[in-house]
Legacy VTK file of the C-alpha trace (Angstrom):
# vtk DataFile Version 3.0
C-alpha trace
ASCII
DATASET POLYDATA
POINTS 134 float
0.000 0.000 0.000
0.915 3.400 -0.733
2.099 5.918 2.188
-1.350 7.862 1.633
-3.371 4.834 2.379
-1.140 3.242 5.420
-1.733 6.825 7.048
-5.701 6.684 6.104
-5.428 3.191 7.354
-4.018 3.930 10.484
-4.639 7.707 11.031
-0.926 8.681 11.097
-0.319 11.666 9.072
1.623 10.851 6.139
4.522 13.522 7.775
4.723 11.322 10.937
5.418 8.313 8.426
8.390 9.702 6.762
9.518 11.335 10.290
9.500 8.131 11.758
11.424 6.850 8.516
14.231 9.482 9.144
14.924 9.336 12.560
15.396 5.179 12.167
11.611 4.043 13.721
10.355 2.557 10.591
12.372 0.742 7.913
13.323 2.984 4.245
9.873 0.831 2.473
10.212 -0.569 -1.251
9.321 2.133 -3.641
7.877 1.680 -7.285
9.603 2.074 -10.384
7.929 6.043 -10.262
9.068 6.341 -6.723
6.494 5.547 -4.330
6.758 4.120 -1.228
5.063 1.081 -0.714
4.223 -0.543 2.531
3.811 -3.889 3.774
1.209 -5.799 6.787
5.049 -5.610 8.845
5.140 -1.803 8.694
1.078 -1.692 9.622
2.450 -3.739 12.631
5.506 -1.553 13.935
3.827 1.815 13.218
-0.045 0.270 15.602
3.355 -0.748 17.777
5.200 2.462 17.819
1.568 4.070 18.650
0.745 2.110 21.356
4.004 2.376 22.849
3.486 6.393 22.498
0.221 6.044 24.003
1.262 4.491 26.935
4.199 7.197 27.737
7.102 5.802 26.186
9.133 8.302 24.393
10.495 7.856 20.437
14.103 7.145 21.924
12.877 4.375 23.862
10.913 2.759 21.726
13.234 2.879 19.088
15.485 0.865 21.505
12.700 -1.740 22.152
12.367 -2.293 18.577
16.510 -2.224 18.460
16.296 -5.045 20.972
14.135 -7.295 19.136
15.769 -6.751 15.709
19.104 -7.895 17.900
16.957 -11.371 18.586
17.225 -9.763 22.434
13.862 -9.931 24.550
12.876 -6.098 25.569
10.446 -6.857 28.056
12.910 -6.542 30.995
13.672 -2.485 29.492
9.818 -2.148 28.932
9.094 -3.470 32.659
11.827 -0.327 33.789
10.323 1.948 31.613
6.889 1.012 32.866
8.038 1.031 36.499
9.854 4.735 35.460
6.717 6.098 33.715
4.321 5.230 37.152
7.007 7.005 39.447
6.338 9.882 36.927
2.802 9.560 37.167
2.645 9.048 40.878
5.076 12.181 41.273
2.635 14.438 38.937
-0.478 13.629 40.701
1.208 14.459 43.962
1.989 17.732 42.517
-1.550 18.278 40.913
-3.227 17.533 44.512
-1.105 19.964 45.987
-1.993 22.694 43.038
-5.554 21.882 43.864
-5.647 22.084 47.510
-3.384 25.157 47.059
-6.243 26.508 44.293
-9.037 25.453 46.728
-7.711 27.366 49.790
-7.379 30.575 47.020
-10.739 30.400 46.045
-11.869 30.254 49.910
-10.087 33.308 50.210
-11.456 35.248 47.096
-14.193 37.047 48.874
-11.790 38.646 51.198
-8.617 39.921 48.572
-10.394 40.077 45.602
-11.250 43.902 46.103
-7.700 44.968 47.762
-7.049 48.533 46.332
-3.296 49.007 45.020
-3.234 45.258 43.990
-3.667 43.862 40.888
-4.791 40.480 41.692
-4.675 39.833 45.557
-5.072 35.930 44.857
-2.040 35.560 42.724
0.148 38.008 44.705
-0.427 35.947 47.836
0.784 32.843 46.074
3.789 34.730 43.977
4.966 35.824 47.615
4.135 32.729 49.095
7.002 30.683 46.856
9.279 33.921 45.628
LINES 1 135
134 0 1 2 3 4 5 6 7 8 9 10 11 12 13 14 15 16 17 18 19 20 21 22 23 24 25 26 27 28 29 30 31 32 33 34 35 36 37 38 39 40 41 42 43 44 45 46 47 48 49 50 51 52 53 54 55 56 57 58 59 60 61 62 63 64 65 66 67 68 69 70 71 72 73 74 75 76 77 78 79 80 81 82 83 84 85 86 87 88 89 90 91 92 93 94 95 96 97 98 99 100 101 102 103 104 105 106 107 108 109 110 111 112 113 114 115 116 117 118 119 120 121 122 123 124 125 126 127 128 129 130 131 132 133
Protein backbone atom coordinates (compact mmCIF):
# COMPACT_ATOMS: atom_id res chain seq x y z
CA UNK A 1 0.00 0.00 0.00
CA UNK A 2 0.92 3.40 -0.73
CA UNK A 3 2.10 5.92 2.19
CA UNK A 4 -1.35 7.86 1.63
CA UNK A 5 -3.37 4.83 2.38
CA UNK A 6 -1.14 3.24 5.42
CA UNK A 7 -1.73 6.83 7.05
CA UNK A 8 -5.70 6.68 6.10
CA UNK A 9 -5.43 3.19 7.35
CA UNK A 10 -4.02 3.93 10.48
CA UNK A 11 -4.64 7.71 11.03
CA UNK A 12 -0.93 8.68 11.10
CA UNK A 13 -0.32 11.67 9.07
CA UNK A 14 1.62 10.85 6.14
CA UNK A 15 4.52 13.52 7.78
CA UNK A 16 4.72 11.32 10.94
CA UNK A 17 5.42 8.31 8.43
CA UNK A 18 8.39 9.70 6.76
CA UNK A 19 9.52 11.34 10.29
CA UNK A 20 9.50 8.13 11.76
CA UNK A 21 11.42 6.85 8.52
CA UNK A 22 14.23 9.48 9.14
CA UNK A 23 14.92 9.34 12.56
CA UNK A 24 15.40 5.18 12.17
CA UNK A 25 11.61 4.04 13.72
CA UNK A 26 10.36 2.56 10.59
CA UNK A 27 12.37 0.74 7.91
CA UNK A 28 13.32 2.98 4.25
CA UNK A 29 9.87 0.83 2.47
CA UNK A 30 10.21 -0.57 -1.25
CA UNK A 31 9.32 2.13 -3.64
CA UNK A 32 7.88 1.68 -7.29
CA UNK A 33 9.60 2.07 -10.38
CA UNK A 34 7.93 6.04 -10.26
CA UNK A 35 9.07 6.34 -6.72
CA UNK A 36 6.49 5.55 -4.33
CA UNK A 37 6.76 4.12 -1.23
CA UNK A 38 5.06 1.08 -0.71
CA UNK A 39 4.22 -0.54 2.53
CA UNK A 40 3.81 -3.89 3.77
CA UNK A 41 1.21 -5.80 6.79
CA UNK A 42 5.05 -5.61 8.84
CA UNK A 43 5.14 -1.80 8.69
CA UNK A 44 1.08 -1.69 9.62
CA UNK A 45 2.45 -3.74 12.63
CA UNK A 46 5.51 -1.55 13.94
CA UNK A 47 3.83 1.82 13.22
CA UNK A 48 -0.05 0.27 15.60
CA UNK A 49 3.35 -0.75 17.78
CA UNK A 50 5.20 2.46 17.82
CA UNK A 51 1.57 4.07 18.65
CA UNK A 52 0.75 2.11 21.36
CA UNK A 53 4.00 2.38 22.85
CA UNK A 54 3.49 6.39 22.50
CA UNK A 55 0.22 6.04 24.00
CA UNK A 56 1.26 4.49 26.93
CA UNK A 57 4.20 7.20 27.74
CA UNK A 58 7.10 5.80 26.19
CA UNK A 59 9.13 8.30 24.39
CA UNK A 60 10.49 7.86 20.44
CA UNK A 61 14.10 7.14 21.92
CA UNK A 62 12.88 4.38 23.86
CA UNK A 63 10.91 2.76 21.73
CA UNK A 64 13.23 2.88 19.09
CA UNK A 65 15.48 0.86 21.50
CA UNK A 66 12.70 -1.74 22.15
CA UNK A 67 12.37 -2.29 18.58
CA UNK A 68 16.51 -2.22 18.46
CA UNK A 69 16.30 -5.05 20.97
CA UNK A 70 14.13 -7.30 19.14
CA UNK A 71 15.77 -6.75 15.71
CA UNK A 72 19.10 -7.90 17.90
CA UNK A 73 16.96 -11.37 18.59
CA UNK A 74 17.23 -9.76 22.43
CA UNK A 75 13.86 -9.93 24.55
CA UNK A 76 12.88 -6.10 25.57
CA UNK A 77 10.45 -6.86 28.06
CA UNK A 78 12.91 -6.54 31.00
CA UNK A 79 13.67 -2.49 29.49
CA UNK A 80 9.82 -2.15 28.93
CA UNK A 81 9.09 -3.47 32.66
CA UNK A 82 11.83 -0.33 33.79
CA UNK A 83 10.32 1.95 31.61
CA UNK A 84 6.89 1.01 32.87
CA UNK A 85 8.04 1.03 36.50
CA UNK A 86 9.85 4.73 35.46
CA UNK A 87 6.72 6.10 33.72
CA UNK A 88 4.32 5.23 37.15
CA UNK A 89 7.01 7.01 39.45
CA UNK A 90 6.34 9.88 36.93
CA UNK A 91 2.80 9.56 37.17
CA UNK A 92 2.64 9.05 40.88
CA UNK A 93 5.08 12.18 41.27
CA UNK A 94 2.63 14.44 38.94
CA UNK A 95 -0.48 13.63 40.70
CA UNK A 96 1.21 14.46 43.96
CA UNK A 97 1.99 17.73 42.52
CA UNK A 98 -1.55 18.28 40.91
CA UNK A 99 -3.23 17.53 44.51
CA UNK A 100 -1.10 19.96 45.99
CA UNK A 101 -1.99 22.69 43.04
CA UNK A 102 -5.55 21.88 43.86
CA UNK A 103 -5.65 22.08 47.51
CA UNK A 104 -3.38 25.16 47.06
CA UNK A 105 -6.24 26.51 44.29
CA UNK A 106 -9.04 25.45 46.73
CA UNK A 107 -7.71 27.37 49.79
CA UNK A 108 -7.38 30.58 47.02
CA UNK A 109 -10.74 30.40 46.04
CA UNK A 110 -11.87 30.25 49.91
CA UNK A 111 -10.09 33.31 50.21
CA UNK A 112 -11.46 35.25 47.10
CA UNK A 113 -14.19 37.05 48.87
CA UNK A 114 -11.79 38.65 51.20
CA UNK A 115 -8.62 39.92 48.57
CA UNK A 116 -10.39 40.08 45.60
CA UNK A 117 -11.25 43.90 46.10
CA UNK A 118 -7.70 44.97 47.76
CA UNK A 119 -7.05 48.53 46.33
CA UNK A 120 -3.30 49.01 45.02
CA UNK A 121 -3.23 45.26 43.99
CA UNK A 122 -3.67 43.86 40.89
CA UNK A 123 -4.79 40.48 41.69
CA UNK A 124 -4.68 39.83 45.56
CA UNK A 125 -5.07 35.93 44.86
CA UNK A 126 -2.04 35.56 42.72
CA UNK A 127 0.15 38.01 44.70
CA UNK A 128 -0.43 35.95 47.84
CA UNK A 129 0.78 32.84 46.07
CA UNK A 130 3.79 34.73 43.98
CA UNK A 131 4.97 35.82 47.61
CA UNK A 132 4.13 32.73 49.10
CA UNK A 133 7.00 30.68 46.86
CA UNK A 134 9.28 33.92 45.63
Amino acid sequence: MRIGELGERLGVNTKTIRYYESIGLVPEPERTSSGYRIYSEADVERLVFIKSAQRLGLALDEVREILALRERGEAPCDYVRDLISQELADIDRRLEELQSLRQELAALERRAQDTAGAKGSICGLIEHVRQKSV
